[in-house]
Structures are given as structure tokens and as C-alpha cells.
C-alpha positions in Angstrom: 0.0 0.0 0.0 1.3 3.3 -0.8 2.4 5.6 1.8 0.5 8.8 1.8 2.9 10.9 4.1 3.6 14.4 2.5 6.2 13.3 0.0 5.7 12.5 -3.3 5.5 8.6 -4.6 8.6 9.4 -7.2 10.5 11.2 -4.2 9.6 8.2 -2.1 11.0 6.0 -4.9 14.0 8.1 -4.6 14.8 7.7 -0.7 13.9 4.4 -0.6 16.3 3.6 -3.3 18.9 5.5 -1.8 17.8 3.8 1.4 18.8 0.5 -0.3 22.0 1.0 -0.9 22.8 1.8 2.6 21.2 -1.1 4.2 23.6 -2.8 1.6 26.4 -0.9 2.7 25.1 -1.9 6.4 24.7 -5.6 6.0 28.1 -6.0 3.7 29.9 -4.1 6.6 27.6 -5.9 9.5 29.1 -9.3 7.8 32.6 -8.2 7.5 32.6 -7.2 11.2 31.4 -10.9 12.2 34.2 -12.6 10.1 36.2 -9.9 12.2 34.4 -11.5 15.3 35.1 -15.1 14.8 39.0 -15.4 13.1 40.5 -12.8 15.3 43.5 -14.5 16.5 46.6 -12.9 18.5 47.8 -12.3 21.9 44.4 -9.5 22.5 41.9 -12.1 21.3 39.6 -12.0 24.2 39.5 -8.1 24.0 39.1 -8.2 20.6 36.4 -10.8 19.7 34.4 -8.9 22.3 35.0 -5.5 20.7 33.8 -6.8 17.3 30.3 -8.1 18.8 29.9 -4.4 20.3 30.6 -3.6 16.9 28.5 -6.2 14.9 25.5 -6.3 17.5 25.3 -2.0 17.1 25.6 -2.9 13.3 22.7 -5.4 13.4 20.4 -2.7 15.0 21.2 -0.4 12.2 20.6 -2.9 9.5 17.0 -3.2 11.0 16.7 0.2 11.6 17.0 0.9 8.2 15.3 -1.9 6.5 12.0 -0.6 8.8 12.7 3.3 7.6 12.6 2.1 4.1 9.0 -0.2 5.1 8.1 3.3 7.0 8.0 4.8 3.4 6.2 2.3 1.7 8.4 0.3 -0.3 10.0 -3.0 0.4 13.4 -3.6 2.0 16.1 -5.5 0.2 16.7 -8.6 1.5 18.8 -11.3 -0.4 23.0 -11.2 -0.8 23.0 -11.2 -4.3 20.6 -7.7 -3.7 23.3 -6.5 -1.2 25.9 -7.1 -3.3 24.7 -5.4 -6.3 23.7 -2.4 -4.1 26.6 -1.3 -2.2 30.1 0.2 -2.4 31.9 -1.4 -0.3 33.4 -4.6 -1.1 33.7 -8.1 0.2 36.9 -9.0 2.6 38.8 -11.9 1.2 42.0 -11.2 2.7 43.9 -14.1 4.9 45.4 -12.2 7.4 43.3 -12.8 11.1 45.2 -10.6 13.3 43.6 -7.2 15.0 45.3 -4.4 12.8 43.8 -5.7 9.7 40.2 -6.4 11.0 40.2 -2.8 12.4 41.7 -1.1 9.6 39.7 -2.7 6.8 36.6 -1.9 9.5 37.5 1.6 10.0 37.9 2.6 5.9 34.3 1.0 5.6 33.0 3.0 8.3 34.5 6.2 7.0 33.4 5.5 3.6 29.8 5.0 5.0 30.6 8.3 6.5 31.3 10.2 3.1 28.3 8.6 1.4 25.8 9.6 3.9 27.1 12.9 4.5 27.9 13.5 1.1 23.8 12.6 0.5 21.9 14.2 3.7 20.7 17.5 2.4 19.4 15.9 -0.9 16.6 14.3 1.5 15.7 17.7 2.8 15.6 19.6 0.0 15.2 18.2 -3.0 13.5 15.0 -2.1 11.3 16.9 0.7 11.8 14.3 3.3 13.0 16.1 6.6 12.4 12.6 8.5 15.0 10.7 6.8 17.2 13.6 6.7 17.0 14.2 10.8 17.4 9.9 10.2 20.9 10.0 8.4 22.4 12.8 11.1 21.7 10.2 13.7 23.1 7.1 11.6 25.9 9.3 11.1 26.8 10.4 14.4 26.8 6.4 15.2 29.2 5.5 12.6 31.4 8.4 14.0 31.3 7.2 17.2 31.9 3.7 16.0 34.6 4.9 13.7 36.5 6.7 16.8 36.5 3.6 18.8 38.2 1.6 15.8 39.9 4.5 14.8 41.5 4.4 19.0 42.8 0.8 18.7 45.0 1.8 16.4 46.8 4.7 18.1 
């Protein structure tokens, strides 16, 4: 059923699509966080593998978060790999190395580049595609991936 909120059904078309793409980003990240979670290996594993649920269990909120904004709108969420895949920008991790400076700096570059994307997009929902709601949204999704970047972004210092 459409969603007769205020906005029109091509703007909604528009959000939602752009919506898509960062519940891709979300999920591909989400996933790359839980390989994070179950190879670490080194002398901080304990530390580490606990640091990485944080991560991946704040990640999993998102993902839903998301996936309900774009329901909210009245279009359906993505919800297959090959979908994800095709949707986002960041890319799969199939590097060997298990140890904690890899994880976290392959984490961290996904996390800023999240960061660019949504920032780089937030005022196009305001303006142009007249949807305040998702705007005020992305400032919040962003602040959490800036928190979540500083504490990867600390294990390395």
C-alpha cells in the first residue's frame, strides 16, 4: 500500500532507493565485522572478539533500523546477498590475514566511507527530495558510525 505521508511517490521511490543501498552498505559491513568477530587471532583475542560483537550487534540494529525506515516509506526492504551485493560500495573481505590491525583497519575505511556517502547525500533528503524525516534519520546514523569509527579508529593509536 502506498504511503501517503507528505512526499511524493517518485520522491519516495528516490529515498527508498537510496535507502537500499545503505542497508547494503550496512549488511556488507555488519558481515565483514562478524568474520572480524570469529577469526581474530593474537595475543588480545579476548579483547578483541568482544569488541567486534559491540561492533557487529550495534551494526545489526542499524541494519533493522534501516530496513524498517525504508517499510516506513512504503516500499519494500532489500533482503537477499545477491541484492546487497549489487547495491553497495563497499566490497567483500577476502584477505587471509586474522590478526587485529587488519580487521580494524579494513573496518575503519568502511566505516568512514559510509561516512562520506551519507554525508555527502543528507541534504538531498531535505531539499530536494522533501523528506525532513529521513534527513533528521541520516544525522543520527551518522553520528553512530562516527562514534563507531573513533573507537576503531583508538585501537589503532
Amino acid at each position: 500500500m502506498e504511503a501517503k505521508i507528505g512526499i511524493s511517490a517518485e520522491n519516495l521511490a528516490e529515498v527508498a532507493h537510496s535507502l537500499s543501498k545503505i542497508l547494503a552498505d550496512e549488511y556488507v559491513l555488519y558481515t565483514k565485522t562478524r568474520k572480524a568477530h570469529w577469526n581474530i587471532e593474537g595475543p588480545d583475542f579476548y579483547n578483541k572478539h568482544k569488541f567486534f560483537e559491540e561492533q557487529y550487534t550495534q551494526l545489526e540494529g542499524i541494519v533493522d533500523d534501516v530496513a524498517e525506515r525504508i517499510r516506513k516509506l512504503g516500499h519494500y526492504a532489500p533482503a537477499s546477498l545477491k541484492q546487497f551485493l549489487e547495491l553497495t560500495h563497499l566490497t567483500e573481505d577476502d584477505r587471509g590475514k586474522n590478526d587485529a590491525p587488519t580487521y580494524i583497519r579494513m573496518l575503519l575505511a568502511d566505516h568512514e566511507s559510509i561516512l562520506i556517502h551519507l554525508r555527502g547525500n543528507i541534504d538531498n533528503y531535505a531539499s530536494a527530495l522533501k523528506d525532513a524525516g529521513t534527513s533528521d534519520y541520516i544525522t543520527g546514523l551518522m553520528e553512530t558510525h562516527e562514534t563507531m569509527a573513533w573507537m576503531l579508529r583508538a585501537h589503532l593509536s
